[in-house]
C-alpha positions in Angstrom: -0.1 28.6 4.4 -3.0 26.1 5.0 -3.7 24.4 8.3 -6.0 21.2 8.2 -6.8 18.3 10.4 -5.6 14.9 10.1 -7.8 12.2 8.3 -7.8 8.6 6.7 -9.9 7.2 3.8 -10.6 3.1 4.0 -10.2 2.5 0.2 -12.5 -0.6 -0.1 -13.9 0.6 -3.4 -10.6 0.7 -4.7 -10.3 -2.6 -4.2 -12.7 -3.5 -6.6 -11.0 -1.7 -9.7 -9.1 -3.7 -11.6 -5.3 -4.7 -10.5 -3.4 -1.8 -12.9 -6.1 1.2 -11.7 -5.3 0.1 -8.0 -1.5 0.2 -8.8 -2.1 3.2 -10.7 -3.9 5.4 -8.3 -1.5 4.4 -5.3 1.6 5.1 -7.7 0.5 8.7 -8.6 -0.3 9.5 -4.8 3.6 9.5 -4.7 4.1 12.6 -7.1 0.6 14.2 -6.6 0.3 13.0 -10.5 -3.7 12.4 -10.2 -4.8 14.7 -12.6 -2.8 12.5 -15.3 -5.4 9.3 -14.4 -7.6 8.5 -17.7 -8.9 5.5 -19.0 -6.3 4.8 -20.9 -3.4 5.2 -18.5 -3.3 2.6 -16.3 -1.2 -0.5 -17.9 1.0 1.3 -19.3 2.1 3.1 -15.8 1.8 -0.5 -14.1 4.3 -1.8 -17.3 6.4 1.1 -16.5 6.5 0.5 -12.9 7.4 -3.1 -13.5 10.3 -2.8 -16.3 12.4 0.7 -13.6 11.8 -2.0 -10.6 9.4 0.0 -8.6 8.3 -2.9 -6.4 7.0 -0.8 -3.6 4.2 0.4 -6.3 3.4 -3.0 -7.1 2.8 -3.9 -3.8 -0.1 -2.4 -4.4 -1.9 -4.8 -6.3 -3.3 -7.8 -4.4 -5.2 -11.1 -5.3 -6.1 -14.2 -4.6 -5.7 -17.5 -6.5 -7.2 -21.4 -5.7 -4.7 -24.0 -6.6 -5.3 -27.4 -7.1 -2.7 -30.4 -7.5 -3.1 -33.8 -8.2 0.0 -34.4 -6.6 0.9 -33.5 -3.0 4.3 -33.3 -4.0 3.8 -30.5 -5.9 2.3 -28.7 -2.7 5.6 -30.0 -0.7 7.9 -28.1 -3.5 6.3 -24.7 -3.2 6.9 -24.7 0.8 10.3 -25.9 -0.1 10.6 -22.8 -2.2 9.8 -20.9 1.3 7.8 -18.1 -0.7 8.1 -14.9 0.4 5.7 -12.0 0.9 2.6 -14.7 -0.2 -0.1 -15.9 2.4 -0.6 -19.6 1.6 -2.9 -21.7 3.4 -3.8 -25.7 2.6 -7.9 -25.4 3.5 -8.2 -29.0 1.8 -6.5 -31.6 0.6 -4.0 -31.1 -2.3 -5.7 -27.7 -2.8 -4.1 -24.4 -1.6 -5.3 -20.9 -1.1 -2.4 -18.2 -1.6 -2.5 -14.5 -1.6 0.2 -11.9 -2.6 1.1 -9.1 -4.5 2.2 -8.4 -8.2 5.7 -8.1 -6.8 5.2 -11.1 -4.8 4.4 -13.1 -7.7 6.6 -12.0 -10.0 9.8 -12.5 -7.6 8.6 -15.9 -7.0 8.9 -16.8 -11.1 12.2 -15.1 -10.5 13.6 -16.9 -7.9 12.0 -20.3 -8.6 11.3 -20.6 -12.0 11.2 -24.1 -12.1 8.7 -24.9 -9.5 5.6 -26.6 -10.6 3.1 -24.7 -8.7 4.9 -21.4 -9.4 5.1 -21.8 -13.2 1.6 -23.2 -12.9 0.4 -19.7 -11.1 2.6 -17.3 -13.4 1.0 -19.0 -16.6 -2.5 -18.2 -15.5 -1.4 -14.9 -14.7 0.5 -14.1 -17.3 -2.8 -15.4 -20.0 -4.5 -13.2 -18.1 -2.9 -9.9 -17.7 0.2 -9.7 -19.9 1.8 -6.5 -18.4 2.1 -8.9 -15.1 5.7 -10.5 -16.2 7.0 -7.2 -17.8 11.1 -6.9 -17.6 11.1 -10.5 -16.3 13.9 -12.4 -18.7 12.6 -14.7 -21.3 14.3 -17.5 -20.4 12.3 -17.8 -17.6 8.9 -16.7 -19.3 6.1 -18.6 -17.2 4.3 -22.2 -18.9 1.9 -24.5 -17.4 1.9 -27.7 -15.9 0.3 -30.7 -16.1 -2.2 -31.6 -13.2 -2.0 -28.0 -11.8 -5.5 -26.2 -11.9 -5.4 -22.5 -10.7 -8.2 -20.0 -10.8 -8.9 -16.4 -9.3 -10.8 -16.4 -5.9 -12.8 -12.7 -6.3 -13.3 -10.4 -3.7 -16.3 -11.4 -2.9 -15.3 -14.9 -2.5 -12.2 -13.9 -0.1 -15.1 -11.7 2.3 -17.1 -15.0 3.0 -13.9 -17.0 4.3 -13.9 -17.7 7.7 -12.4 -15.4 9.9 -9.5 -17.5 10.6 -8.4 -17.6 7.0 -10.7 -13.9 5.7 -7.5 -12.1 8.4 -4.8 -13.5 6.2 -5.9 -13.4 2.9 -8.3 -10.3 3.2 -6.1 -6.8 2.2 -7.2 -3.4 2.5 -5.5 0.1 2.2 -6.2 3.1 4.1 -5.1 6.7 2.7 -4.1 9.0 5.9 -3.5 12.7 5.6 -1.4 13.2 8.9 1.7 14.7 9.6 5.3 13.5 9.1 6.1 12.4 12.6 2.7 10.2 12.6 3.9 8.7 9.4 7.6 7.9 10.7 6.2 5.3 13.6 3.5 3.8 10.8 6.5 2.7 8.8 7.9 1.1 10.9 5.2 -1.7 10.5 7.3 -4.6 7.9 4.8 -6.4 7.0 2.7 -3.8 5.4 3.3 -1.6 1.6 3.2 1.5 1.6 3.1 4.7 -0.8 4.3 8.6 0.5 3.6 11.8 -0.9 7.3 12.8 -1.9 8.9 16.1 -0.6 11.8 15.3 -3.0 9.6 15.7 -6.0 6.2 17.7 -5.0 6.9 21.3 -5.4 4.4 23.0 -2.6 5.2 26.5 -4.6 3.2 25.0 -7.8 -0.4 26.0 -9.0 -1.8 22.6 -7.9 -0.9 23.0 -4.1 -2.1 26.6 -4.0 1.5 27.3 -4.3 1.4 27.2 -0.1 2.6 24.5 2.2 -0.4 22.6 3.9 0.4 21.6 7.8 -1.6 19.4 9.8 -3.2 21.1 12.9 -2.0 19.9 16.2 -3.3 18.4 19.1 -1.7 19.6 21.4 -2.4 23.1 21.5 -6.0 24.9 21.7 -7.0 27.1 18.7 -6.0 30.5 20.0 -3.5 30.0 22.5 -0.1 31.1 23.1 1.5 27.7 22.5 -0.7 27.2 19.1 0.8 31.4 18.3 4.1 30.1 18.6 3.4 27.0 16.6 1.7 28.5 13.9 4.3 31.2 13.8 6.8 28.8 13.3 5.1 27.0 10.5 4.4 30.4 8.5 8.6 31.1 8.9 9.1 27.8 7.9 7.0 28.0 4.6 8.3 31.6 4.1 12.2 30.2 3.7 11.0 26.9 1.5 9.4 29.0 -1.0 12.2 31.6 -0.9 14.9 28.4 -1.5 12.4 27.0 -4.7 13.9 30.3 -6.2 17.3 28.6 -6.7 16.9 24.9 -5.3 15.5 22.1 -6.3 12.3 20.8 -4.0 14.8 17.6 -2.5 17.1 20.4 -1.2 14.4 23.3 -0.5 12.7 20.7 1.9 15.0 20.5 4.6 13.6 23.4 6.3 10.2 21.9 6.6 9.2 20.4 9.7 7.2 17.1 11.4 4.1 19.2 11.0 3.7 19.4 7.3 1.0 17.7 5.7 1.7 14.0 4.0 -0.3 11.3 2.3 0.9 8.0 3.0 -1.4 4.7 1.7 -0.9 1.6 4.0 -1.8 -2.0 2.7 -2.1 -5.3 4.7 -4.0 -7.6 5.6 -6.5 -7.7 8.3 -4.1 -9.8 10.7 -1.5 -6.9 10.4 -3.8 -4.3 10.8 -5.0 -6.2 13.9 -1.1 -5.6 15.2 -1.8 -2.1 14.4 -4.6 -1.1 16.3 -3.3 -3.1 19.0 0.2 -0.5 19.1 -1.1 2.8 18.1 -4.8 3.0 19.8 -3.0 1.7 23.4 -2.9 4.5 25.8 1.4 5.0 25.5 0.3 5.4 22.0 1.4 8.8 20.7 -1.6 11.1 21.0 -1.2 12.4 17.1 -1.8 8.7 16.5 -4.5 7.7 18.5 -6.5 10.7 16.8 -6.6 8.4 13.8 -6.0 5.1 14.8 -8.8 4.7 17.6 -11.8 6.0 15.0 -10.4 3.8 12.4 -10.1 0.9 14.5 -13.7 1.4 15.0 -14.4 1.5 11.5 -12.6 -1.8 10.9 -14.7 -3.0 13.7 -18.1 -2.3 11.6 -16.1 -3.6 8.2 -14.9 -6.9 9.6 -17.0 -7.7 12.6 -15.7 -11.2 12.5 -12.3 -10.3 12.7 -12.3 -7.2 14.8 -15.2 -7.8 17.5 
């Protein structure tokens, strides 16, 4: 048995990999499948990902694209569309900025394949990074259009918007190591992606976990004390009968018997605006206490990240 504290990990520098090594590295947190990660290995987990439907794993991947129409029309037909999961904003005439995901682009060539500005976005996409469309039917395959100019808005383009427009568009992920109950109430956030360590599929009895269960230390109790006894001898019984059920049960079924207190990584991607809505919830003092211990040194983190956003 292994007894850690809680952390986080603002993933920035991820960010400036390339879309399928983001995807990737999120994916694999799912199934504790780092050690597979080579040069070579990214696309074709991000193609894989894309033809089984894992959306949540493409939610992983975000960018930004400048589009500019001759016609306003065109602008009037995407909002028409009423896009979902992209950040659009008009900073100019007949030129829009819009953010989103892989899966957000990908289900917007799906459901509006005839759109201008949506054909015009999946064509420059799709030129660009061919495993984007993959599984998507080839009667809808994506084409240009006439008087539609997109083009990729970097990263470091997106950091020197102004802060009305840099909380929207901006993304960032943070990896937490906490324990299952913190990870239960940061769920519940919609507008945000997330990735979970799996119980259903990591085996804790395996060489590459120590063969032990790893619990996050809590709060509550002092180091030493009779309540922290009782806790920790809880967690070692608990462990005991999960390694005893691996014997004859598969990990979905010998995980039943683990508790709140077991050690998790969950990855949580938004944008700046959500993550705003966040702090505001979990660093407030009816905030639960396991949550504040992460939230409220993050939040100052963000704070020396983003200090036009978060001042």
């Amino acid at each position: 048995m292994k007894i850690i504290p809680p952390s986080f990990t603002v993933l920035e520098q991820l960010d400036r990999e390339s879309l399928p090594v983001r995807i990737e590295y999120c994916g694999r947190v799912c199934y504790k499948s780092e050690d597979r990660i080579d040069r070579e290995s990214a696309i074709p987990f991000v193609a894989r990902m894309a033809e089984h439907g894992h959306n949540s794993v493409l939610e992983m991947g975000v960018l930004t694209l400048e589009v500019e129409c001759r016609q306003q029309e065109s602008i009037d037909g995407l909002f028409r569309c009423q896009p979902r999961y992209l950040f659009i904003d008009t900073p100019a005439d007949n030129r829009l900025l819009v953010t989103g995901s892989v899966r957000a682009f990908r289900e917007m060539l799906l459901f509006h394949p005839r759109d201008a500005v949506v054909r015009a976005m999946s064509s420059f996409l799709h030129q660009r990074h061919d495993w984007f469309f993959t599984g998507i039917p080839q009667e809808i395959a994506p084409a240009g259009e006439d008087g539609i100019r997109v083009s990729r808005i970097r990263l470091e383009e997106v950091d020197r918007l102004p802060a009305a427009l840099l909380e929207k568009h901006r993304h960032i992920a943070v990896k937490f190591v906490v324990n299952r109950a913190v990870t239960h109430e940061i769920v519940r956030h919609r507008p945000c992606s997330f990735l979970q360590e799996s119980q259903r599929y990591c085996r804790y009895s395996d060489d590459k976990f120590g063969s032990e269960v790893t619990f996050i230390r809590p709060l509550f109790f002092a180091e030493g004390s009779v309540e922290y006894n009782v806790w920790q001898q809880a967690m070692r019984e608990c462990e005991k009968m999960y390694l005893q059920l691996l014997e004859t049960c598969t990990p979905q079924a010998a995980r039943t018997v683990l508790p709140n207190s077991c050690k998790t990584e969950l990855i949580v991607y938004c944008n700046l605006a959500e993550w705003m809505h966040i702090f505001r919830l979990r660093t407030s003092k009816a905030a639960e206490p396991s949550m504040r211990e992460v939230m409220i040194p993050l939040q100052e983190d963000f704070r020396d990240r983003f200090p036009a956003v978060f001042r």
